[in-house]
C-alpha positions, 0 to 999 in steps of 0.5 A: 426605111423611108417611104418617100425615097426614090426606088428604082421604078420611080427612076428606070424609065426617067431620063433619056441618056440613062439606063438603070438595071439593078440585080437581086443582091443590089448592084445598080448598073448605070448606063450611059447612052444616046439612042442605045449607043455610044454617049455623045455629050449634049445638054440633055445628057448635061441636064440628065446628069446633074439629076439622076445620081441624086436618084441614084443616092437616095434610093436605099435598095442600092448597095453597089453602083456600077457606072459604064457606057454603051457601045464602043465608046465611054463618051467620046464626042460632044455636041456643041450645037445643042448647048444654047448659052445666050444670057446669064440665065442659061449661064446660071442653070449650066454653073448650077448643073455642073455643080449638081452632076459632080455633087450628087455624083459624090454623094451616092452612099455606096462604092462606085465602080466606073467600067471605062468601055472605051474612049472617054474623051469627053467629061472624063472626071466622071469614071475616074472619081469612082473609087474603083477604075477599071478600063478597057484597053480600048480606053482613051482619057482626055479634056477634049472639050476644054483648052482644044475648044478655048474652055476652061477645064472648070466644071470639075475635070482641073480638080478630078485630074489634080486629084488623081495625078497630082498637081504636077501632072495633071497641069500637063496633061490638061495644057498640053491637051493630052490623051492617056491610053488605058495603060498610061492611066494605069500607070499614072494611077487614074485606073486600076485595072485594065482589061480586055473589053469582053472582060471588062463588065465581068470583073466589074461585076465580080468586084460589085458582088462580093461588096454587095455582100457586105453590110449596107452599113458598111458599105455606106460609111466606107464610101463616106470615108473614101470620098471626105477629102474629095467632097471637100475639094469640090465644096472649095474648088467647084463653083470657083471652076465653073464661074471662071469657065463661064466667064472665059467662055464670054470671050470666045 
């Protein structure tokens, strides 16, 4: 097993937005946050992000990933003001971050479970390119900062949502700005479960333990088939997003 490969202590107390907790049988559980609370979106969590799933990847102990967020929301507010883009330095760094956020995201090595603790407004194509959905019935999913603020849906959210609802739909959705409850989502196919929210983290962990007990081997080669398709969709799409939301974003 490779030495130089991050493991947890290198990684737990790293970043700001993110909490690390992993149990004796390898389930890693990531939790999104400000200040132990809800996540509000801001360039910390912009940066954080694009850094710590390529963490979260590399480390071999790993076996199942469980991602959530803290408090009564997934992420449902953003912070505009902290997002400082004046020159196409920062425009370069925020296209190059966005690609590392949904790439190393993809390239984690085994299941991602997404637990949806509430509304997920904001950047929600993270939880749902997870290979297991669930969400609470408090959940909510929308674009907001996207088309409602006059931005294209280019880092990754056009490709997510067509992938899950399909191209028809996912159009819809993101033109029309609109909100899917937990069990429209459901029923759209973008979630698998819902569940009451004192249930929520119980059966994703109940999920995370029997694949835990599975051969690493074959945790690490059934997600690598689940997510070829997927991986190959970002490759063509992502960058070609990201630029074209830079450049409208001129406009504003």
């Amino acid at each position: 097993m490779s030495k130089i490969a991050p493991r947890l202590h290198d990684y737990r107390g790293k970043y700001q937005r993110i909490k690390f907790e992993r149990t004796d049988d390898g389930v890693l559980v990531v939790t999104l946050h400000t200040r132990g609370g809800s996540l509000v979106w801001d360039t910390v969590a912009h940066d954080e992000l694009a850094y710590c799933f390529n963490d979260v990847a590399c480390d071999p102990e790993n076996k199942v990933v469980v991602l959530t967020g803290a408090g009564a929301d997934f992420c449902g507010a953003i912070d505009f003001d902290s997002f400082v883009l004046t020159g196409p330095a920062d425009w370069d760094n925020s296209v190059f971050e966005g690609q590392r956020l949904i790439n190393n995201l993809l390239s984690i090595r085994v299941p991602v479970i997404a637990a949806v603790n509430g509304p997920a407004r904001v950047h929600s194509e993270i939880p749902i390119l997870s290979d297991v959905v669930l969400a609470s019935s408090t959940a909510v999913f929308e674009d907001s900062p996207h088309l409602p603020g006059g931005i294209v849906p280019g880092d990754g959210a056009a490709q997510a949502w067509i992938y899950v609802l399909g191209a028809k739909r996912a159009k819809y959705f993101l033109l029309t700005e609109k909100e899917l409850s937990a069990e429209a989502a459901l029923v759209a196919g973008a979630v698998d479960e819902v569940l009451a929210p004192a249930e929520l983290i119980p059966r994703a962990m109940e999920i995370a333990h029997r694949l835990a007990a599975k051969p690493l081997l074959t945790l690490r080669y059934t997600r690598e088939v689940l997510t070829r398709d997927l991986k190959r969709i970002m490759h063509d799409q992502l960058g070609f997003g990201l630029v074209h939301e830079a450049l409208a974003a001129l406009d504003l």
